[in-house]
PyMOL Python script that loads the backbone (N, CA, C, O; Angstrom):
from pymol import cmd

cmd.read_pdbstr("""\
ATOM      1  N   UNK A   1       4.051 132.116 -67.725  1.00  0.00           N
ATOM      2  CA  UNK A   1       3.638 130.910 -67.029  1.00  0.00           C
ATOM      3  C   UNK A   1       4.432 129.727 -67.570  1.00  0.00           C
ATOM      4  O   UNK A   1       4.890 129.611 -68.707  1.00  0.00           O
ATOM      5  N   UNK A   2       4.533 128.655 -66.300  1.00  0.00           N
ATOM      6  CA  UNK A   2       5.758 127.828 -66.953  1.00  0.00           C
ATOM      7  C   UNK A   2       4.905 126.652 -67.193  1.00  0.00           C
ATOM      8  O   UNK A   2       4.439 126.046 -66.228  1.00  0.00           O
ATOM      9  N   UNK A   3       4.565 126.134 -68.879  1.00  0.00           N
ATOM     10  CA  UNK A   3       4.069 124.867 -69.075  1.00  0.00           C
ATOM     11  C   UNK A   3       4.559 123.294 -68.226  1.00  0.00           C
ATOM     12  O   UNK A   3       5.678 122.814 -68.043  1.00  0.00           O
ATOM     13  N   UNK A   4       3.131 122.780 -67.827  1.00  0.00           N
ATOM     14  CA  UNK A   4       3.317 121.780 -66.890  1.00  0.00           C
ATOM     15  C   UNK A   4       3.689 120.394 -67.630  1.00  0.00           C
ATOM     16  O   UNK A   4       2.983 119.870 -68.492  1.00  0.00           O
ATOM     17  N   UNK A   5       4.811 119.931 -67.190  1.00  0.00           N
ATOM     18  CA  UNK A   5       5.051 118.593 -68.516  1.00  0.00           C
ATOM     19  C   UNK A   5       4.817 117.788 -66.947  1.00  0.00           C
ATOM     20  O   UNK A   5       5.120 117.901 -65.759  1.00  0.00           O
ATOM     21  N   UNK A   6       3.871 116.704 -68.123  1.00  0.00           N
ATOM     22  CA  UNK A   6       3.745 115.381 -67.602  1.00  0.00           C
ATOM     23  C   UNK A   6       4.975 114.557 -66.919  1.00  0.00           C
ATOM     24  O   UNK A   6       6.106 114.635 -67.398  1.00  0.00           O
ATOM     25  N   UNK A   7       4.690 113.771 -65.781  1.00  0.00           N
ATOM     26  CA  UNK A   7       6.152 112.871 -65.073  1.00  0.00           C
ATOM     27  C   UNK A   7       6.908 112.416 -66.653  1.00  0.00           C
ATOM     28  O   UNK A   7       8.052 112.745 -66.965  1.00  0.00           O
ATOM     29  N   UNK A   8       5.909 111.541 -67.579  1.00  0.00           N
ATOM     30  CA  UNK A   8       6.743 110.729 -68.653  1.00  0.00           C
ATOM     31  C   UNK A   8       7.376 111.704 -69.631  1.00  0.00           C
ATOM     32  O   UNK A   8       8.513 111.501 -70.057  1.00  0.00           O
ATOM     33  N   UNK A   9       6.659 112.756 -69.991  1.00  0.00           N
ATOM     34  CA  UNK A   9       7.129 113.837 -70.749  1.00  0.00           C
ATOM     35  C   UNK A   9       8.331 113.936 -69.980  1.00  0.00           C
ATOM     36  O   UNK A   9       9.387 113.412 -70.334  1.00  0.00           O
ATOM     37  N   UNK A  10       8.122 114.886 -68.483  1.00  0.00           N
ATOM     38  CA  UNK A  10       9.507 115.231 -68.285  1.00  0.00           C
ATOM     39  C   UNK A  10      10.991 113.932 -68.099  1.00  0.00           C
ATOM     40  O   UNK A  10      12.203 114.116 -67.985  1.00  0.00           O
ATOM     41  N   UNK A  11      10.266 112.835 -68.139  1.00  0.00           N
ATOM     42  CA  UNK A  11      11.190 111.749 -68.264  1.00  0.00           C
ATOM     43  C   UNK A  11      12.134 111.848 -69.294  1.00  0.00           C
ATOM     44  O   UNK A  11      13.357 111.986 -69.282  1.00  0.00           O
ATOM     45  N   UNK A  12      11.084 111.720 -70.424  1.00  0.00           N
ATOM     46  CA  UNK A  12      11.600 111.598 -71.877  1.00  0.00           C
ATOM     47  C   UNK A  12      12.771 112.855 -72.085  1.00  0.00           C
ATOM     48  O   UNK A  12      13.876 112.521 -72.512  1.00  0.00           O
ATOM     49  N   UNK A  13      12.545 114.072 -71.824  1.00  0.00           N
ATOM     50  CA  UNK A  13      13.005 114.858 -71.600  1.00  0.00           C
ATOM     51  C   UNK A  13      14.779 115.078 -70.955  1.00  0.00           C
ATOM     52  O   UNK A  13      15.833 115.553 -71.375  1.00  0.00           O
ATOM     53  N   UNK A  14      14.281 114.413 -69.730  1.00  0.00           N
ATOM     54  CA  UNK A  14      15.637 114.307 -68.690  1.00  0.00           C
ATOM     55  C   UNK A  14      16.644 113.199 -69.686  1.00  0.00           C
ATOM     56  O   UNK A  14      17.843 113.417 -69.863  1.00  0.00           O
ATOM     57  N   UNK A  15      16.040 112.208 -70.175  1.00  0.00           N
ATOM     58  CA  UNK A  15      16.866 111.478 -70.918  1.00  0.00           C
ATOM     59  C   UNK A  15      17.305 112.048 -72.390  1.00  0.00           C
ATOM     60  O   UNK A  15      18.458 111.847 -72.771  1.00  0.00           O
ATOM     61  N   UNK A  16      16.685 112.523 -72.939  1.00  0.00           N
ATOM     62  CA  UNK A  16      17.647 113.281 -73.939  1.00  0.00           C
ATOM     63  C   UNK A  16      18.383 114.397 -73.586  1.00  0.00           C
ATOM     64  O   UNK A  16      19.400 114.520 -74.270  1.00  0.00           O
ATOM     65  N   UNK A  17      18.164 115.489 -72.514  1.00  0.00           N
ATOM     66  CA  UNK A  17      19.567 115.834 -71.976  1.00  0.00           C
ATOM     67  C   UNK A  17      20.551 114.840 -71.426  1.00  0.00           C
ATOM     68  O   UNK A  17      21.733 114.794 -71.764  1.00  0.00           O
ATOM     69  N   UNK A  18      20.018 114.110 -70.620  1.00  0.00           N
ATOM     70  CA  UNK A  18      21.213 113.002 -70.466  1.00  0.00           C
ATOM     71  C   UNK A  18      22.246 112.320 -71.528  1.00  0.00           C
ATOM     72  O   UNK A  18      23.424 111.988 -71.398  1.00  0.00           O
ATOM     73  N   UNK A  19      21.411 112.248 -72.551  1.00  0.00           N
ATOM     74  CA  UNK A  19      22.122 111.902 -73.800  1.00  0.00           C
ATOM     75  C   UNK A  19      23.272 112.815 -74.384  1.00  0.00           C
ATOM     76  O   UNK A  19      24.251 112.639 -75.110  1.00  0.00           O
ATOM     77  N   UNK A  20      22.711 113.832 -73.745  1.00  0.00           N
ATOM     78  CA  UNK A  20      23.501 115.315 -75.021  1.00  0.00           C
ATOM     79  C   UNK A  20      24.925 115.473 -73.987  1.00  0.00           C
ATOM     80  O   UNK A  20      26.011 115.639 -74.542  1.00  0.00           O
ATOM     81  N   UNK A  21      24.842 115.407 -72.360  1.00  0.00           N
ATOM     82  CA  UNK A  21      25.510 116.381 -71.774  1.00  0.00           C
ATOM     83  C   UNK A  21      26.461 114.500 -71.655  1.00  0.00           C
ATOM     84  O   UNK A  21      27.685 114.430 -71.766  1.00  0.00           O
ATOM     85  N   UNK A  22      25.640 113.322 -71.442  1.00  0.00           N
ATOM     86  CA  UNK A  22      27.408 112.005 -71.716  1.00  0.00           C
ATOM     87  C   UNK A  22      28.073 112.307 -73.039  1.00  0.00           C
ATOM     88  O   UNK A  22      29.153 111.748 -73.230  1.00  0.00           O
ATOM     89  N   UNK A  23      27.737 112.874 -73.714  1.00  0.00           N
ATOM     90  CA  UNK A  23      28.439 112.768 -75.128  1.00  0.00           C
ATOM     91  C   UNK A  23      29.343 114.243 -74.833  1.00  0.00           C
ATOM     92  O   UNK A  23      30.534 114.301 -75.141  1.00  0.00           O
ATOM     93  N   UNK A  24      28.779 115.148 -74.342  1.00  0.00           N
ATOM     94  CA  UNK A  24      29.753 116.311 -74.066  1.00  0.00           C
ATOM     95  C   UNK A  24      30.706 116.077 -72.956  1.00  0.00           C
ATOM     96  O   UNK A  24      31.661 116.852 -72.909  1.00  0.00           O
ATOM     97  N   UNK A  25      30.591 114.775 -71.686  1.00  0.00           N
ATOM     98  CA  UNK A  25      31.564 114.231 -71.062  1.00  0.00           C
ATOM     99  C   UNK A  25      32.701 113.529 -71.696  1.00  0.00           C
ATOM    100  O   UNK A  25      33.894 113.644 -71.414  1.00  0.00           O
ATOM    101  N   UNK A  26      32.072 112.683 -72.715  1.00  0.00           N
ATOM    102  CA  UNK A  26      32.928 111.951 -73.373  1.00  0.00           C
ATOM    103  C   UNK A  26      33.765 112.673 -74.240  1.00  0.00           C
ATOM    104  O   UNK A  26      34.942 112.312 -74.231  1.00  0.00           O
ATOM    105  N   UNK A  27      33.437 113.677 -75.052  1.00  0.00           N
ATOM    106  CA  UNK A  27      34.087 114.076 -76.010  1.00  0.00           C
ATOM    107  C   UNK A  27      35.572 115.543 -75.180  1.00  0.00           C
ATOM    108  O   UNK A  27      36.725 115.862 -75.472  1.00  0.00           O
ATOM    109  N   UNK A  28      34.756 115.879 -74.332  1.00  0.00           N
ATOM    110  CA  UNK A  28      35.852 116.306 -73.152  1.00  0.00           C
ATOM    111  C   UNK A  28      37.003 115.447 -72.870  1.00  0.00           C
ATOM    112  O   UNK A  28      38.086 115.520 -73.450  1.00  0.00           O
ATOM    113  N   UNK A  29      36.616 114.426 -71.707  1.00  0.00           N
ATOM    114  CA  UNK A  29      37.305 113.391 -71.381  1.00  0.00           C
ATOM    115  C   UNK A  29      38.420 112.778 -72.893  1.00  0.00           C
ATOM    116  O   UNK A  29      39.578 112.376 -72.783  1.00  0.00           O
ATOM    117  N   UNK A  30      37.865 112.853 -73.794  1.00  0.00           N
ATOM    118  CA  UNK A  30      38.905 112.205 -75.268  1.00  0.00           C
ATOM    119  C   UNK A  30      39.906 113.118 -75.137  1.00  0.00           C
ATOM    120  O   UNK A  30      41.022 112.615 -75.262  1.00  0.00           O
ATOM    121  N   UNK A  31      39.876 114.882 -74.821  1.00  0.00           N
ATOM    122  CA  UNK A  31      40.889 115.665 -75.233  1.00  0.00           C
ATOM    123  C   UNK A  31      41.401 115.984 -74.256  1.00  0.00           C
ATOM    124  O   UNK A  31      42.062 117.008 -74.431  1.00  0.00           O
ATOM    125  N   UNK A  32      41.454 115.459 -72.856  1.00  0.00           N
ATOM    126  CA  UNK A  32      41.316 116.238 -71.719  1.00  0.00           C
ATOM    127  C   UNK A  32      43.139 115.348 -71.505  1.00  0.00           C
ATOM    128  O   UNK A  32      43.275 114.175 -71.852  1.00  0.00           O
ATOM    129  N   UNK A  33      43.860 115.843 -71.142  1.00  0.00           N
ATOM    130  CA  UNK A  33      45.488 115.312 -70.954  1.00  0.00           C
ATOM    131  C   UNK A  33      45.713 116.141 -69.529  1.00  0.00           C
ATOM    132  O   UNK A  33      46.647 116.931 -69.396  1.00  0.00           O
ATOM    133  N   UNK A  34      44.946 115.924 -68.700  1.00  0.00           N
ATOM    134  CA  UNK A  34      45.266 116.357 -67.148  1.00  0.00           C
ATOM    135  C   UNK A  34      45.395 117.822 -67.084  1.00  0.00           C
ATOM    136  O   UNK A  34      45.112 118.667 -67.932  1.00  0.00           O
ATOM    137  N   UNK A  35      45.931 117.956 -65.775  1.00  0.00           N
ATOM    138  CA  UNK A  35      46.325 119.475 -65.701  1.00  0.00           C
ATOM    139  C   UNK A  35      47.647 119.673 -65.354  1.00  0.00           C
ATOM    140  O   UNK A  35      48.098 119.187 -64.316  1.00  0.00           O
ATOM    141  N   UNK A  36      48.770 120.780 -66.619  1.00  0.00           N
ATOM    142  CA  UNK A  36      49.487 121.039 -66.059  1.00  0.00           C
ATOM    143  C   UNK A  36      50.048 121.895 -65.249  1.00  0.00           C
ATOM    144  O   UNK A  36      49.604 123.039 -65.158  1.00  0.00           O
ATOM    145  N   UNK A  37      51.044 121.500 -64.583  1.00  0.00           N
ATOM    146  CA  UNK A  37      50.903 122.445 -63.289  1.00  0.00           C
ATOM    147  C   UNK A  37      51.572 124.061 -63.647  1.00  0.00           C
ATOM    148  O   UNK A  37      52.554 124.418 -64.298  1.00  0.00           O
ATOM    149  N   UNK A  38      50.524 124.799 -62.885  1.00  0.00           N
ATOM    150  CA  UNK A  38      50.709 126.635 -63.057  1.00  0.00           C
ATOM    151  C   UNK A  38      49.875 127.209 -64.707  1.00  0.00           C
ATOM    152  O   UNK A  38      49.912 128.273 -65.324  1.00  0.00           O
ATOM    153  N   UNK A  39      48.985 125.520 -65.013  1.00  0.00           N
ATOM    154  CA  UNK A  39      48.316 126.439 -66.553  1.00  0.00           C
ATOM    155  C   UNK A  39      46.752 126.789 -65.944  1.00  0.00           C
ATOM    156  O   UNK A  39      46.213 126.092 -65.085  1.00  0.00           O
ATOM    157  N   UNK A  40      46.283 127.708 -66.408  1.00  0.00           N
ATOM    158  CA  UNK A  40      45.378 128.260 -66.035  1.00  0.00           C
ATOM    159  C   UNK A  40      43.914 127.777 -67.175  1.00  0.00           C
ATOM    160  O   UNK A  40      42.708 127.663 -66.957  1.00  0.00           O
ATOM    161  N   UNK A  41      44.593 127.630 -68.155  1.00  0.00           N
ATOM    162  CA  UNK A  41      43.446 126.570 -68.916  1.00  0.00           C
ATOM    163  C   UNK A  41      43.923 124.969 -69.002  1.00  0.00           C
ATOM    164  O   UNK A  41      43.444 124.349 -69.952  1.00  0.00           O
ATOM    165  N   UNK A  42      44.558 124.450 -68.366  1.00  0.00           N
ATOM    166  CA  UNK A  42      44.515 123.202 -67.921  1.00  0.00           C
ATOM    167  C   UNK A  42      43.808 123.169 -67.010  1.00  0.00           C
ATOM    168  O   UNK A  42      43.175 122.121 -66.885  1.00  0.00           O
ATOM    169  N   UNK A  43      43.551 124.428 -65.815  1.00  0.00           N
ATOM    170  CA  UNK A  43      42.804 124.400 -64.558  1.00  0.00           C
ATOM    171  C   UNK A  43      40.933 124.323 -64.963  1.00  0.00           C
ATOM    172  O   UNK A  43      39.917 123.827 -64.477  1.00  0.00           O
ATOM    173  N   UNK A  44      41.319 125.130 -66.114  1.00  0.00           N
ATOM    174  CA  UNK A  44      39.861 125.699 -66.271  1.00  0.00           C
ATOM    175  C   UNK A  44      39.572 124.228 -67.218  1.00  0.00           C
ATOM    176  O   UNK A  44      38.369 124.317 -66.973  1.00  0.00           O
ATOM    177  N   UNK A  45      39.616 123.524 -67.699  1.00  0.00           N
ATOM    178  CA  UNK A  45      39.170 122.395 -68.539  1.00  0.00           C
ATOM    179  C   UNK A  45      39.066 121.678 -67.374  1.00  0.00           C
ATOM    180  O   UNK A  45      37.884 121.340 -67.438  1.00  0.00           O
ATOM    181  N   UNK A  46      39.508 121.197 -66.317  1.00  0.00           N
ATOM    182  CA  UNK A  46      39.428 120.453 -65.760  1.00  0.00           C
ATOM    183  C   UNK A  46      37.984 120.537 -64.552  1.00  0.00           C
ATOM    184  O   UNK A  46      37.174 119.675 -64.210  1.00  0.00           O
ATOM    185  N   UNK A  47      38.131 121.786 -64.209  1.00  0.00           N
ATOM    186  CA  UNK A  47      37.152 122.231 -63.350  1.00  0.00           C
ATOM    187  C   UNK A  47      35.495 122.182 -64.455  1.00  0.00           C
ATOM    188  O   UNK A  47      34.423 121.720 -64.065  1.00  0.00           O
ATOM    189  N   UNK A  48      35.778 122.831 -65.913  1.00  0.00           N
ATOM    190  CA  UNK A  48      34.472 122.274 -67.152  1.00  0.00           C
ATOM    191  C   UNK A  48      34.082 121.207 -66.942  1.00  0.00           C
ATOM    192  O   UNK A  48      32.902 121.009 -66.654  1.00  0.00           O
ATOM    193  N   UNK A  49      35.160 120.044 -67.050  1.00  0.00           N
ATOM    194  CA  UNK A  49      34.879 118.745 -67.182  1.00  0.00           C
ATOM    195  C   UNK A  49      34.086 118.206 -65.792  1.00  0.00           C
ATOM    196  O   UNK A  49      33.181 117.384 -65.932  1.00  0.00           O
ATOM    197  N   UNK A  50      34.420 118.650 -64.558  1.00  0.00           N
ATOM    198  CA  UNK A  50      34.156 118.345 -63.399  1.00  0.00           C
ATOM    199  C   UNK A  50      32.668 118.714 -62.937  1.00  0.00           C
ATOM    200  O   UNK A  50      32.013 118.067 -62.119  1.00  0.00           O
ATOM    201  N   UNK A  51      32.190 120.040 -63.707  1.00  0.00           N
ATOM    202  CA  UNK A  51      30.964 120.476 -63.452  1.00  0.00           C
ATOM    203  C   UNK A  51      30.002 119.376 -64.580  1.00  0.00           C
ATOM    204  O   UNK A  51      28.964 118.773 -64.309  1.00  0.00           O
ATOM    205  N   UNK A  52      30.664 119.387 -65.701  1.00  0.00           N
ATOM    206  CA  UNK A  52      29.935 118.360 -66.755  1.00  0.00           C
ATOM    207  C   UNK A  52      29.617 117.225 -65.491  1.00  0.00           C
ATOM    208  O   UNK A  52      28.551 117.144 -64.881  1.00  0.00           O
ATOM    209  N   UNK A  53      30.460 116.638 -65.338  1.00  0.00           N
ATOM    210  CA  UNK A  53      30.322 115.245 -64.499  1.00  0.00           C
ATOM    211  C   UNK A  53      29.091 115.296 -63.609  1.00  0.00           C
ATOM    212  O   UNK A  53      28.050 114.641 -63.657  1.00  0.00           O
ATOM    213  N   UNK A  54      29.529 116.338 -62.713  1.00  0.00           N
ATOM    214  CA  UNK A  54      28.342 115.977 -61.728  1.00  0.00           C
ATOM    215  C   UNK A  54      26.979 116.577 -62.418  1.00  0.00           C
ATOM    216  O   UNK A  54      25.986 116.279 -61.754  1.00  0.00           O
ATOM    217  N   UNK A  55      26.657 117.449 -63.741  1.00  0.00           N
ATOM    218  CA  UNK A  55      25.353 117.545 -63.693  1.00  0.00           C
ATOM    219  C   UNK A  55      24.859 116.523 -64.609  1.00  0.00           C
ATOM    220  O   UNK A  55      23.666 116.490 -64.909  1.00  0.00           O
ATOM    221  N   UNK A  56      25.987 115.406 -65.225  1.00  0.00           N
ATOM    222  CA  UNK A  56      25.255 113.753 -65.744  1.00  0.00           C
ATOM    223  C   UNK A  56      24.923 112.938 -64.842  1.00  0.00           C
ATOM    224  O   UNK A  56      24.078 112.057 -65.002  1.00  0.00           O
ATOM    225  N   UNK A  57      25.743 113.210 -63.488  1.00  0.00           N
ATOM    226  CA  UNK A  57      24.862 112.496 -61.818  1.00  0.00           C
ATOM    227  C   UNK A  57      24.080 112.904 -61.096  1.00  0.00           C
ATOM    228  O   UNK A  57      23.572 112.275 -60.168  1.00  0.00           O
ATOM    229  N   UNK A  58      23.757 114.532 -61.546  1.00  0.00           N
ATOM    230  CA  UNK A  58      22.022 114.811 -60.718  1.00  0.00           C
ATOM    231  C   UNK A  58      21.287 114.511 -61.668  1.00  0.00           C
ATOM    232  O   UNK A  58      20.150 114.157 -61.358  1.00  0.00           O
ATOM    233  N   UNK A  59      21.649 114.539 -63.142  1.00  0.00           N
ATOM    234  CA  UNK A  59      20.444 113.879 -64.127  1.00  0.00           C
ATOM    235  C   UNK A  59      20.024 112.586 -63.973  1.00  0.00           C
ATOM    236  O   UNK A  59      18.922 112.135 -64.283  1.00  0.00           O
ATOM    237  N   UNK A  60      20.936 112.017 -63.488  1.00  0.00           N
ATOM    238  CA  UNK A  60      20.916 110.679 -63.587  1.00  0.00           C
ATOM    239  C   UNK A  60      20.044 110.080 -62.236  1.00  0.00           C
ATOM    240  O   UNK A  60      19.229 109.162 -62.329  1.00  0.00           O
ATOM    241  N   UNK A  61      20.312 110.640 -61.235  1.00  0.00           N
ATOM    242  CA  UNK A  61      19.687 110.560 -59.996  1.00  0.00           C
ATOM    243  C   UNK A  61      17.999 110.995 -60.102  1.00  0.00           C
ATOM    244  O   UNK A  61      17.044 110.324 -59.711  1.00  0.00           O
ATOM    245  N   UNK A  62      17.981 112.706 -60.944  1.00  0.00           N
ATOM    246  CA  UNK A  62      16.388 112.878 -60.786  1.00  0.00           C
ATOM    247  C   UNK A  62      15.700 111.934 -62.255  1.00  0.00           C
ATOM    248  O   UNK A  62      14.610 112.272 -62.717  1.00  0.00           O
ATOM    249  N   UNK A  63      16.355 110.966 -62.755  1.00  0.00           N
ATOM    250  CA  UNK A  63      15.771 109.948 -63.466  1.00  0.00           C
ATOM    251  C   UNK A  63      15.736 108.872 -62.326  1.00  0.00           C
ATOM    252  O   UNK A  63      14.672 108.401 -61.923  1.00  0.00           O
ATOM    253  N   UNK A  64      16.443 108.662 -62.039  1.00  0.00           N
ATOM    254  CA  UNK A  64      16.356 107.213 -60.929  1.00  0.00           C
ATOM    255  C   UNK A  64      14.984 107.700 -60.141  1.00  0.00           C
ATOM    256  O   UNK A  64      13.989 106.987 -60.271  1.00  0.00           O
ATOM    257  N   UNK A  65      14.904 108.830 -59.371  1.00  0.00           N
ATOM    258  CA  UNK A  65      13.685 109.352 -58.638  1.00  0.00           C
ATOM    259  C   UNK A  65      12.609 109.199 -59.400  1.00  0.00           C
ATOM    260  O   UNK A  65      11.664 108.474 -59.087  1.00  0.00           O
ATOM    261  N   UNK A  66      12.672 109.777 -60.301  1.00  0.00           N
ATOM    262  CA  UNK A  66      11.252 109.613 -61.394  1.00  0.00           C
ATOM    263  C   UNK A  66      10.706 108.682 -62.099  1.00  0.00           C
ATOM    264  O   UNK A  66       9.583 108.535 -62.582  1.00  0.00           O
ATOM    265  N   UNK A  67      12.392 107.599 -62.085  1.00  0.00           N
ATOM    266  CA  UNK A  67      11.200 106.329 -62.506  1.00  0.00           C
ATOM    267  C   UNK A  67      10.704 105.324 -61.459  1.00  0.00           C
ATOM    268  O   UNK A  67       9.917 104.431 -61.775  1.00  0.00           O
ATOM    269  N   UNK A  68      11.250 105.500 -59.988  1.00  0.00           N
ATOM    270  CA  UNK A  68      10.827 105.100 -58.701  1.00  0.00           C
ATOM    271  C   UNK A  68       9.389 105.455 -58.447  1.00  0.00           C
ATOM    272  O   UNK A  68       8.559 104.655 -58.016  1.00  0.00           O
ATOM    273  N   UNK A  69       9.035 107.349 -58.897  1.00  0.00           N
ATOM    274  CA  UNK A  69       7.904 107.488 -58.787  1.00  0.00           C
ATOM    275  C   UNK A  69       6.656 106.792 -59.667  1.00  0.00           C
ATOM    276  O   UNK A  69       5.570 106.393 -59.247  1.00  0.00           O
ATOM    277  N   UNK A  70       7.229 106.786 -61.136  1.00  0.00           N
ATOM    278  CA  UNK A  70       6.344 106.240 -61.837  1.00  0.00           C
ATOM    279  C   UNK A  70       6.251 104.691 -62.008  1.00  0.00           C
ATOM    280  O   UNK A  70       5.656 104.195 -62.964  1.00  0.00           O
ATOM    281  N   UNK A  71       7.020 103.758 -60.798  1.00  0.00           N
ATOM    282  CA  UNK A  71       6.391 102.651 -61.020  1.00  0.00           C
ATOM    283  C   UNK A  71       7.378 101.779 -61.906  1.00  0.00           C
ATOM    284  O   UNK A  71       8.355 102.210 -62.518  1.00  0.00           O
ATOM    285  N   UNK A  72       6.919 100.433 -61.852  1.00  0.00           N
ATOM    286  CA  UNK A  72       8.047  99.530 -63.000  1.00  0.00           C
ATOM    287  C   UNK A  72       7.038  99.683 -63.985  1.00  0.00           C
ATOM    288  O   UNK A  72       5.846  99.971 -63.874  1.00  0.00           O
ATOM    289  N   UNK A  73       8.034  99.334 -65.370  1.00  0.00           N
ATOM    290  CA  UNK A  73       7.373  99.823 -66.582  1.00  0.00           C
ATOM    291  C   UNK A  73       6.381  98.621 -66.757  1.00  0.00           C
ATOM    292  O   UNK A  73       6.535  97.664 -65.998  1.00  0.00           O
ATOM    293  N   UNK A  74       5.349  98.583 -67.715  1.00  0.00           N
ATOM    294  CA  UNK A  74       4.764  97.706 -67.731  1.00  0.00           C
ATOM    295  C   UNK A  74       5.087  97.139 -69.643  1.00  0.00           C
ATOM    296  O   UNK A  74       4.560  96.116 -70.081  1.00  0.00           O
TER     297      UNK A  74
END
""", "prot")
cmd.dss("prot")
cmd.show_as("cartoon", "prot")
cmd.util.cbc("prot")
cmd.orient("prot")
């Protein structure tokens, strides 16, 4: 059975992955020198980095949703 976390729990939550996976963008992005052409791990770092990206913009989005649901802070 899958324990039910509270909206703020799972808030708190979404934001410390958010924390973990910008710092694994950033620290990518520091070593990342494009792709050169016909390398197959230039391809593959780039396509890493690209999946990193967008899952710091659905995190970021189902935080925007969740704090829409829960209201301005008080």
């Amino acid at each position: 059975m899958i324990p039910y976390l509270s909206d703020r729990k799972k808030l708190s939550a979404l934001y410390k992955k958010l924390e973990v996976y910008e710092a694994k963008v950033t620290f990518r992005l520091s070593h990342f020198r494009g792709v050169a052409h016909e390398s197959a791990s230039g391809e593959l770092a780039s396509s890493e980095l690209k999946v990193l990206q967008d899952y710091v913009a659905t995190l970021k989005a189902e935080i925007k949703a969740l704090e829409a649901k829960l209201g301005p802070k008080v």
